[in-house]
C-alpha positions in Angstrom: 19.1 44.3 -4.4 17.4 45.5 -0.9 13.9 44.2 -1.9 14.9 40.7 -2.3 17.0 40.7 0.4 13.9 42.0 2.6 11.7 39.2 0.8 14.0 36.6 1.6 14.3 38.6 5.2 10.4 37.8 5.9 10.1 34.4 4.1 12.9 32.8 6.8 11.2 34.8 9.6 7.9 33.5 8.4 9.1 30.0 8.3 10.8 30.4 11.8 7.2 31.4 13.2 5.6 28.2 11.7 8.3 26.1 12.9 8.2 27.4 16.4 4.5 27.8 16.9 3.4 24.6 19.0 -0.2 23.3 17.6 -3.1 24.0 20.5 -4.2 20.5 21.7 -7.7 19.6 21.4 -8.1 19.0 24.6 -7.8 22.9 25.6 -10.0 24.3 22.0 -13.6 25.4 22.9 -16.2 23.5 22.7 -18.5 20.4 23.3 -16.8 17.8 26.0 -17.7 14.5 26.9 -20.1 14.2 29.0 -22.2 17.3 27.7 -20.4 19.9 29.0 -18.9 22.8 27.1 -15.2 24.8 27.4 -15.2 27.8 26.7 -13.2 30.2 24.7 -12.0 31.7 28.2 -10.9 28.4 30.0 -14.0 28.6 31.6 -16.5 25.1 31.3 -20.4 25.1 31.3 -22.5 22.1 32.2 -26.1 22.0 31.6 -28.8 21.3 34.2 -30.7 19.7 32.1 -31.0 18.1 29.1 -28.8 20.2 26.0 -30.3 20.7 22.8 -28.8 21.9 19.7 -29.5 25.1 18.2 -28.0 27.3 15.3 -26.1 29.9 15.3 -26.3 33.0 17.0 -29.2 32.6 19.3 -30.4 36.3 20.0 -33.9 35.6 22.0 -35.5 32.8 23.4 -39.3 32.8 24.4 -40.9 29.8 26.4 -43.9 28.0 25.0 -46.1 25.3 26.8 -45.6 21.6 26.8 -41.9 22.0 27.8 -40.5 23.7 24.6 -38.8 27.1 23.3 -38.7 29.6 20.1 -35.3 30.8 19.6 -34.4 33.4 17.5 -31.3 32.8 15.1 -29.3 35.7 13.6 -26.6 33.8 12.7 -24.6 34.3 9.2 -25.5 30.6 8.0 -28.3 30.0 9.9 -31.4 32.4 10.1 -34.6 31.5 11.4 -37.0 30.4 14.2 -35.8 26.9 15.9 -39.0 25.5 18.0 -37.0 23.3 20.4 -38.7 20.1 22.4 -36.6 19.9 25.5 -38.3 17.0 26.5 -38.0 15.1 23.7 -34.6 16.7 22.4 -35.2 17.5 19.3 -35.8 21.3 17.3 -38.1 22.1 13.7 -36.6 25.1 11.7 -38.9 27.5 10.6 -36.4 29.5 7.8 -36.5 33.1 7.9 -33.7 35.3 6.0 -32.2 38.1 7.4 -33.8 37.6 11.1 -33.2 39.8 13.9 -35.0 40.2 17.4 -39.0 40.9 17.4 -40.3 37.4 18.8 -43.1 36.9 20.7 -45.5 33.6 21.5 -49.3 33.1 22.4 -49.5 31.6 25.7 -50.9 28.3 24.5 -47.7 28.4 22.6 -49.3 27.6 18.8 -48.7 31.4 17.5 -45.0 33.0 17.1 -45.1 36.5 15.8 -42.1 37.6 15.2 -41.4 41.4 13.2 -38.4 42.3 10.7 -37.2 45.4 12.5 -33.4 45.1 10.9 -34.2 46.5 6.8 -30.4 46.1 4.9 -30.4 47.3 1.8 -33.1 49.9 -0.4 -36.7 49.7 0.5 -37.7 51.6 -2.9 -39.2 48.4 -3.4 -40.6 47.6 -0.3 -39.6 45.2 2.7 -40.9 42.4 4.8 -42.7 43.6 8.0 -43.9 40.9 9.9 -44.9 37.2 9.9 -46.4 34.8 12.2 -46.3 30.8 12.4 -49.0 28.7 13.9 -48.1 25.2 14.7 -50.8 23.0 14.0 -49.3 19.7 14.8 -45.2 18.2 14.5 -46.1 17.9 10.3 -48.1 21.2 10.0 -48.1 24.8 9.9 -49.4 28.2 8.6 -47.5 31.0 7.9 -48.5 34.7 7.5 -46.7 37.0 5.9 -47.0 40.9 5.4 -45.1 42.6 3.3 -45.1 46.5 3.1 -45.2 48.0 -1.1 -44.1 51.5 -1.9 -46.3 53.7 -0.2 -46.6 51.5 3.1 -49.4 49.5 1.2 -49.4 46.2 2.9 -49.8 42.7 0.8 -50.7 39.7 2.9 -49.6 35.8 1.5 -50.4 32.8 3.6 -49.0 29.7 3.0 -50.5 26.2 4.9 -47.5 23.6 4.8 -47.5 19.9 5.8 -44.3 17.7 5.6 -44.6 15.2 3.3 -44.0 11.7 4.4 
């Protein structure tokens, strides 16, 4: 007899707290505001100076390149990677990565991002990922470099040359 009575208890005090619990208007959730600024999640707002540009999630390091644009590092859940953002132009190129996390660096002409794996989850019986670097040819072309470490720290090079299709 107690235990439905304490059921029935918590169902009707459950149901008072939905009833009761006022919805948060979308004019006070973070986020993107007309006008490109940003609240956020502290009440606080952000505008930029300049022009915004999308990135994904989790940003962790950001290094500058020539001809007004930016690597970013992403170590987000979803969205892992290198984004190669042109602030001038507003728009960003995703180089995909998995399991990213800090180690970015950039020639100073800007063409060359090295970036190293220093985060290894999981068993490395195996081996593991150790470093790759990008060089941007053009807007529709790049090389990749990859080194990958084999049992016994024996490393095995791959490089790929990609261009977009059009």
């Amino acid at each position: 007899m107690r235990t439905p009575m304490l059921a029935a208890l918590a169902a009707a005090f459950a149901a008072a707290c939905t009833a009761v619990a006022p919805a948060t208007p979308a004019s006070t959730r973070p986020g993107p505001r007309p006008g490109g600024a940003v609240l956020l999640h502290d009440g606080w707002t952000i505008r930029p100076l300049g022009r915004s540009v999308d990135v994904g999630t989790f940003p962790m390091a950001v290094v500058p390149l020539p001809g007004h644009r930016a690597a970013v590092l992403l170590c987000g859940f979803a969205e892992e990677g290198i984004d190669v953002v042109d602030v001038a132009a507003g728009t960003r190129t995703r180089l995909r990565m998995p399991k990213a996390w800090l180690g970015l660096a950039a020639s100073a002409d800007g063409k060359t991002i090295d970036f190293d794996f220093l985060d290894v989850s999981g068993s490395t019986k195996y081996g593991h990922m150790q470093h790759v670097t990008f060089t941007l040819m053009d807007a529709d072309h790049h090389v990749e470099e990859w080194t990958y470490r084999r049992p016994g720290d024996k490393p095995m090079h791959a490089r790929l040359d990609l261009t977009r299709a059009k």
